[in-house]
Steps between C-alpha positions, in 0.01 A plus 500: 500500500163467652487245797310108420188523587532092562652453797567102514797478779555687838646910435428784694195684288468873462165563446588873376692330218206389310233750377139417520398721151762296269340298190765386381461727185143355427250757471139389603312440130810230431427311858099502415606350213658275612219386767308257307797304360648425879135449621452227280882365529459479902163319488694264283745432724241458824340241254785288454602581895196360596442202265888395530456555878940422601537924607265711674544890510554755804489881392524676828404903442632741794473835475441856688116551546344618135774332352297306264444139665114495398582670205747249349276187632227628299706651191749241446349190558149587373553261194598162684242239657376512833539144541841494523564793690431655881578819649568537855507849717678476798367750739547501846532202684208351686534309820530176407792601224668731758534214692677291269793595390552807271516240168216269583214683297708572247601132408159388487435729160809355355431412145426110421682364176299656211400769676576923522430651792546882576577653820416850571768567777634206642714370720719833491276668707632320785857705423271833345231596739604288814828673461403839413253474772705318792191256483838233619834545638762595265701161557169328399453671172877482427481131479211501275740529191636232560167264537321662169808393341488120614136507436518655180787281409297173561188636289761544223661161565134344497409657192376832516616753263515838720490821347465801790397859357575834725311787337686812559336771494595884622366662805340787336336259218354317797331830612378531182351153522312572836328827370401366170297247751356760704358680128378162362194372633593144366803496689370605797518174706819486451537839730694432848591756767786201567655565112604837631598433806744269398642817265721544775660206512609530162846534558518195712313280240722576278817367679296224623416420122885546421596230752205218350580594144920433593463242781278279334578514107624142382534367109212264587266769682607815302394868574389754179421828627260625264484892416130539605431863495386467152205237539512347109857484558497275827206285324740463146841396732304243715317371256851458297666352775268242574464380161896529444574311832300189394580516145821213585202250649274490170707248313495265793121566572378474090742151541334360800131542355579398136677162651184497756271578174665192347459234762135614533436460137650139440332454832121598332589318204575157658187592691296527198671185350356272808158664458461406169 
């Protein structure tokens, strides 16, 4: 039996376990067909998100460099509003965030009620590359389990629904990735002496990414690890899980504005009734 690629409660996590090429049994002409239907069912949803405004929306993307971050931003959510929605990139820390502690710039692009917000990396970098790197003592990044937890935890508890995507992808399709930027003029910015450099930490990442995915997996902050060597694959199972994960809110929301829809039309028509 394959292993759950939701991981929604603390387990030790095998990485190897879960291949990067599967689909599932969809082949590609079934998932671009597919596209515009889920398109138009998330945008949907963001509407009534934002006009019910009771939930906002975290989707945290992680993922080995080339892994697909940009790629899914652009892909996935290309059909929902701006207006209700901000992406964050957490890079390295400047001075005044170093100075704070590790979670301080990371609350600030919490979601407000209504809202989605999309981090590429996250807080987990402060157990990936700070770990990987020795960037703190180990008994430092040890404890930071335990305190995305609690703050995860409280962003569920104060209404954030948190969905948190790893995008696994192999080592050799990541090679691939790199020289297909060298050949493509478009993609060129994108090159970085630093993206193969850190090809030798691979090994490390990987049980760093083992520990986040099985330390820090709860049923209100759930992981999916999303087969993302195939790129239409990764963009069909995000784009699923999103729109499956706030499917349970839409009776609630379409509630809230019809009995909000009422009060402002009896509202109008008493309005009228004075004015005339």
């Amino acid at each position: 039996m394959a292993a759950s690629r939701i991981i929604d409660n603390p387990r030790d996590i095998k990485l190897s376990d879960y291949d990067p090429d599967d689909t599932n049994g969809m082949k590609h002409k079934d998932a671009t067909a597919a596209q515009p239907k889920l398109e138009a069912r998330l945008c949907a949803q963001q509407e009534l998100l934002y006009a019910a405004s009771r939930q906002s929306v975290l989707l945290v993307l992680q993922g080995m460099d080339t892994s697909g971050k940009d790629g899914t931003v652009k892909h996935v959510l290309q059909s929902i509003n701006p207006t209700g929605c901000h992406v964050w990139s957490f890079k390295v820390p400047s001075a005044e965030e170093a100075a704070h502690d590790f979670l301080w710039r990371i609350h600030q692009r919490t979601p407000a009620r209504g809202m989605m917000a999309v981090f590429n990396r996250s807080q987990y970098e402060d157990v990936l590359v700070a770990r990987v790197h020795n960037l703190v003592p180990r008994d430092i990044w040890q404890e930071r389990y335990a305190q995305i937890n609690h703050f995860e935890h409280m962003l569920a508890q104060n209404d954030t629904i948190i969905l948190k995507f790893f995008l696994h992808i192999t080592k050799d399709e990541q090679r691939q990735r790199l020289l297909a930027r060298e050949d493509d003029p478009t993609k060129s910015w994108k090159l970085s002496v630093g993206d193969w450099q850190e090809r030798q930490y691979w090994d490390a990442y990987q049980d760093a990414y083992q520990d986040a995915l099985g330390k820090c997996a709860a049923e209100q902050a759930p992981w999916y690890i999303v087969p993302a060597n195939k790129k239409w694959y990764r963009n069909h199972f995000i784009l699923q899980t999103i729109i499956e994960r706030l499917e349970p809110y839409e009776r609630a929301w379409n509630e809230e504005l019809a009995a909000r829809g009422k009060e402002e039309l009896a509202a109008l028509r008493q309005a009228k009734v004075h004015e005339a």
